[in-house]
C-alpha positions in Angstrom: -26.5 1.4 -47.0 -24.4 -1.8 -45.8 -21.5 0.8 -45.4 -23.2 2.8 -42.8 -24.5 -0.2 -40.7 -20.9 -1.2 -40.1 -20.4 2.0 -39.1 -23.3 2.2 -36.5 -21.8 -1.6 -35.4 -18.4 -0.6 -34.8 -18.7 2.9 -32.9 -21.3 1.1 -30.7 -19.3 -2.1 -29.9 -16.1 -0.2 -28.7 -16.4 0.8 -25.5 -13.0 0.5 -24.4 -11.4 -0.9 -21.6 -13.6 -0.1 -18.3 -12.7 -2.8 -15.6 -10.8 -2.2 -12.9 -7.3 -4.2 -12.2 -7.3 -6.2 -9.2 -5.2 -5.9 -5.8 -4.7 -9.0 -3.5 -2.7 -7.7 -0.9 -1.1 -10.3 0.7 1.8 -8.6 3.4 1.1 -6.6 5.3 -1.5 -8.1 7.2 -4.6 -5.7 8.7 -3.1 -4.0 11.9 0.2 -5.4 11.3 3.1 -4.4 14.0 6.2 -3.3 11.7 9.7 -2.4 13.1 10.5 1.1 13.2 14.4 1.0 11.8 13.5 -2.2 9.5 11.9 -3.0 6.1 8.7 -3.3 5.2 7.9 -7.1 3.5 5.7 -6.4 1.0 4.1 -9.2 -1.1 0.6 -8.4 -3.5 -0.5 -9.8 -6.8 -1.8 -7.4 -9.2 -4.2 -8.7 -12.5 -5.8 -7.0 -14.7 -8.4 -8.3 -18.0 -6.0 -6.5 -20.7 -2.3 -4.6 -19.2 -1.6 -3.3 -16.2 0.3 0.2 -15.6 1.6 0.6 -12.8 1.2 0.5 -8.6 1.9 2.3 -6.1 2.3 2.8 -2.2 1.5 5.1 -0.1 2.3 5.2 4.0 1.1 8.4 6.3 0.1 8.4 9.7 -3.5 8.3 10.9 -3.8 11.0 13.0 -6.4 13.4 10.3 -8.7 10.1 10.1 -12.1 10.3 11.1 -11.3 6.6 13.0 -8.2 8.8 15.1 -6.3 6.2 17.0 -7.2 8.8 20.0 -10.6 7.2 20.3 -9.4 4.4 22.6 -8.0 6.4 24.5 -4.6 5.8 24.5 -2.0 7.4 22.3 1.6 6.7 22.1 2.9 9.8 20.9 1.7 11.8 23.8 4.0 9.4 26.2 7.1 11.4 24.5 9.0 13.8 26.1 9.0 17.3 24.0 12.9 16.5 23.6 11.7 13.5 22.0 9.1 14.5 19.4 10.8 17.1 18.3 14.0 14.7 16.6 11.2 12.5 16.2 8.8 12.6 12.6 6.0 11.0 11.1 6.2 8.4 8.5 5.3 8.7 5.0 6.0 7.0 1.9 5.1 7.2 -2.0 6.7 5.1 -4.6 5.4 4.0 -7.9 6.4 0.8 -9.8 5.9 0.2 -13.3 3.8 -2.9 -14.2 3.9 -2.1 -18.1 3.6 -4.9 -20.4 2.3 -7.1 -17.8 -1.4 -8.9 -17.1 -0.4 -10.6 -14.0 2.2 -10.6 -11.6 3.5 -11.0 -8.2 5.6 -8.1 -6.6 7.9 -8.8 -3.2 10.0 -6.7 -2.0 12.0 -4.7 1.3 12.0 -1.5 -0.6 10.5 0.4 2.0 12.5 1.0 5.2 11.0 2.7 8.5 13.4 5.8 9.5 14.8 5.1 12.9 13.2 8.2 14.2 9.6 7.3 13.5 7.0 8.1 16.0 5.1 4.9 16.9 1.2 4.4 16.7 -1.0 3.4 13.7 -0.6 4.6 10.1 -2.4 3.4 6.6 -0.7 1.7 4.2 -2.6 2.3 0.6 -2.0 0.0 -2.0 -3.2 1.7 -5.8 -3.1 -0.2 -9.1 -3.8 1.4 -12.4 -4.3 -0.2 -15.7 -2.7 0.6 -19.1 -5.5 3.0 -20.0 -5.6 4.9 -15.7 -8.8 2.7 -14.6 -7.9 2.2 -10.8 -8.0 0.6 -7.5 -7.1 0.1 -4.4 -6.5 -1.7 -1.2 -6.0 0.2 2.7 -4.5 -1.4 5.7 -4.2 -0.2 9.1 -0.7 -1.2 10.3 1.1 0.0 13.4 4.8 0.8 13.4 6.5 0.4 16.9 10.3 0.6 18.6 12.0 -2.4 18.8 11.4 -1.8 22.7 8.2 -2.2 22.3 6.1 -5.6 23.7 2.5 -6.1 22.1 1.9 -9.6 23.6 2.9 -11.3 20.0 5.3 -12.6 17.5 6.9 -10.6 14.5 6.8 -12.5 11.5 10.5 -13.1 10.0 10.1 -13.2 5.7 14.2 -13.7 5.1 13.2 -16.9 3.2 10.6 -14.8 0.7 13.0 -12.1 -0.9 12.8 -12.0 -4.6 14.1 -9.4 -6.5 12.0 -7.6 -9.8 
């Protein structure tokens, strides 16, 4: 009889592990102006209760959104000659890093470079983490990648003095 009970005890107390890791996206900043020929600063930490996996970014344009950067009626890309758009692509990017073996940590990098013949206008950046057993998160930023022509009324931020290499 006692052998059963511990039985019934230990298949109900082991549940596994069902939290999500967290994502605290640091750089790039919501609606961030990024450099088209230039790297992207990145910066996030990434937790997790037991072992993180891995992350992973993902960059596309935001043109198949249900928010289309159309809606305020102005849109960069139409400004192009045809001459223009046609040596000219759309930006995307997926990359995963490993995170095994790892609870914590704090990832910087340039890894990501913007082609020199991007088309301007706004994209998404998507952050995703994953834990050591594929529970999952993530974070989404708008950010908008412009010519170095280009004159938005601010300041770009320089991150020279941040780069770490993992």
């Amino acid at each position: 009889m006692c052998l059963n009970s511990f039985c019934f005890f230990t298949s109900c107390d082991d549940d596994g592990d069902t939290t999500k890791p967290t994502i605290n996206l640091i750089y790039p900043e919501e609606g961030a102006y990024l450099q088209i020929g230039e790297a992207i600063y990145f910066k996030a930490e990434f937790t997790d209760n037991e072992m993180l996996g891995s992350y992973k970014i993902e960059i596309h344009n935001n043109l198949e959104s249900p928010h289309d950067h159309d809606s305020d009626n102005h849109d960069h890309v139409h400004a192009m000659t045809k001459s223009e758009a046609d040596q000219n692509t759309y930006f995307s990017f997926n990359q995963d890093w490993d995170l095994s073996g790892l609870n914590t940590t704090t990832e910087e990098h340039y890894n990501i470079v913007i082609p020199a013949n991007t088309i301007t206008g706004n994209y998404h950046l998507i952050v995703y983490c994953f834990d050591a057993v594929g529970n999952e998160t993530y974070v989404a930023r708008s950010i908008n990648l412009i010519d170095g022509e280009s004159d938005h009324g601010h300041e770009h931020e320089d991150h020279d003095d941040h780069v770490h290499d993992h």
